[in-house]
N, C-alpha and C positions, 0 to 999 in steps of 0.2 A: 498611194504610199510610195514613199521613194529607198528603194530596195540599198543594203547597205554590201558589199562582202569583201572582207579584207583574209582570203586563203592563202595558204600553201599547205601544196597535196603532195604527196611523196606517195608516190607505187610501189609494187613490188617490199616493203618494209612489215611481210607477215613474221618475221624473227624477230623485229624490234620492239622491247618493253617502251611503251610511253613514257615511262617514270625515268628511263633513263636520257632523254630526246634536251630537256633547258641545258645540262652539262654538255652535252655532244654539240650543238646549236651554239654554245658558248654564252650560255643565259646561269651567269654562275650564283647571282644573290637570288634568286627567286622562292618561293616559296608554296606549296600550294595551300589554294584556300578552300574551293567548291566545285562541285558540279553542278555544270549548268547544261543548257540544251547547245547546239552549236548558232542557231540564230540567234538566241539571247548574247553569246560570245562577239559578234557583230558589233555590239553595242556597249561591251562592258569595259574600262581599262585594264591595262597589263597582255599576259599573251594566254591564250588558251590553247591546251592541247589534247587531242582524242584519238581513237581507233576505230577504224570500221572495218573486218575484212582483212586484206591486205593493206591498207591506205589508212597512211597519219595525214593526220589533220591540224592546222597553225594556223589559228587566229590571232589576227597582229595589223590594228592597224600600225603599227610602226615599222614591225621586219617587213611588210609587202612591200615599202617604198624603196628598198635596200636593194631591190630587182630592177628600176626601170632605169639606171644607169646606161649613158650609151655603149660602155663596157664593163664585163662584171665586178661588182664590188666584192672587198672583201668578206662582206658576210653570204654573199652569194656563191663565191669561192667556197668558203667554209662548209655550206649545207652540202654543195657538189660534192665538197671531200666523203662528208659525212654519209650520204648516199649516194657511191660511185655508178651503183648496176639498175641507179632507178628514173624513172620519168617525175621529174618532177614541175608542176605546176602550179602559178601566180595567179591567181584571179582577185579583178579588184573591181569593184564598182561603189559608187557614191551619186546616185542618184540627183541629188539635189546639186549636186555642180556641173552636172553629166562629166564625171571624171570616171575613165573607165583603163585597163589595162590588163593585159597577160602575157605572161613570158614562158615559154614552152622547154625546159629542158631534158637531155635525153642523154645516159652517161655522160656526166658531165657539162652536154654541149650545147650550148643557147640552139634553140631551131627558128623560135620566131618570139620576136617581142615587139609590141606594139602598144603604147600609153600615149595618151590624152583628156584634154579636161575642156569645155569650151572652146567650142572648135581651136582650141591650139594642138598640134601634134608634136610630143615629147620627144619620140622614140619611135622608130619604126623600122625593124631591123632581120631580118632572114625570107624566109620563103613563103608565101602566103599558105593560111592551113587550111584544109577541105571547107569548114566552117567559116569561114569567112569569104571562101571561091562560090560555095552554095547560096551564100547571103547577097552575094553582090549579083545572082542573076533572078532573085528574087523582089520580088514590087515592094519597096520599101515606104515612100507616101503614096494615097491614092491620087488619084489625075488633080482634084480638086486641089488638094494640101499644095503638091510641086505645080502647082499653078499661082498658086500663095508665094509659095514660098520662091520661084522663078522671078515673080512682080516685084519682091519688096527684095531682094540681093542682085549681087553681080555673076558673073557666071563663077569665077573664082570661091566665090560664097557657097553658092547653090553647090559645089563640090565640095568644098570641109564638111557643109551640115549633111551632105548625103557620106560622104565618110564615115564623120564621128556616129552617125545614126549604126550603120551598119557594123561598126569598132563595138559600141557596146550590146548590138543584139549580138557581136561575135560574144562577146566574153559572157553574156548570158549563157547559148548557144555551148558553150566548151564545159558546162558545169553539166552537163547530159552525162561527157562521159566518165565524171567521176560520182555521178549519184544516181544513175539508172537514167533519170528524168531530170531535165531543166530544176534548178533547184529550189524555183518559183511554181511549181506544177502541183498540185495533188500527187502522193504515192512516190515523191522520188524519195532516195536514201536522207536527202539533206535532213528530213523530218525527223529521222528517226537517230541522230547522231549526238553523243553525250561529248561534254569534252570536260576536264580540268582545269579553272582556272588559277593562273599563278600569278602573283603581283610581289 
């Protein structure tokens, strides 16, 4: 199955009403319609929004693309304003293109962002994060697979596809720490998350 997630996670926002979030976000015609689960959101149009906890939740495949700018956009301005004292974070994967991506912010301030889709690399921009320093000293193919895969590229190659490979087990990898467990796991938070949608 080829895993879909187009988030933004906002920390630290336990005061913030959801119902108040399309207005503040600058989402002014919207409307809501239903609750659905948050992975059903993944797949549905328009933008879906939830609570869990301290942490709002943005389902959009359209706003996540508004982050991987190689400087911030203005809707990415916008949220910063909107949540000045919070950590907020981009995760994005689409399986089926291996297009993966995340942007790490922290008051206000880009720490790391990093997009790409087939082995082209977008965007790759701050300080590398724990998760991705732990991924890259871990066995990514076995001997066999980078034996394959050494004979049929260049060496150049053989580094984009060991890249991108380790780029989306990072952004797998970053959804641990906003739902207990990888959000592909049994038992993490992603299961149990309702959200709103609005079209």
């Amino acid at each position: 199955m080829s895993w879909k997630i187009y988030l933004i996670i906002i920390n630290n926002a336990a005061n913030i009403n959801t119902a108040d979030i399309p207005q503040k976000i600058g989402l002014d015609n919207v409307k809501q319609t239903k609750e659905i689960s948050i992975h059903e959101a993944q797949y549905a149009k328009g933008t879906s929004i939830g609570k869990y906890g301290d942490k709002i939740f943005i389902v959009s495949e359209d706003l996540v693309f508004k982050f991987y700018d190689k400087t911030p956009s203005d809707f990415e301005k916008k949220i910063c304003e909107a949540f000045p004292n919070s950590e907020i974070a981009i995760l994005t994967l689409n399986g089926t293109v291996d297009l993966y991506g995340y942007n790490i912010i922290k008051n206000g301030k880009r720490q790391r962002v990093k997009s790409g889709a087939d082995l082209d690399l977008y965007v790759d921009y701050g300080q590398q994060l724990p998760e991705e320093i732990s991924l890259s000293k871990e066995k990514i193919f076995d001997e066999e697979e980078l034996k394959e895969i050494k004979a049929d590229n260049s060496k150049e190659q053989v580094k984009k596809i060991l890249d991108q490979e380790i780029s989306i087990r990072t952004t797998f990898r970053l959804t641990k720490r906003y739902f207990g467990k990888q959000f592909d796991e049994v038992g993490s938070d992603y299961e149990k998350i309702k959200v709103t949608l609005y079209e």
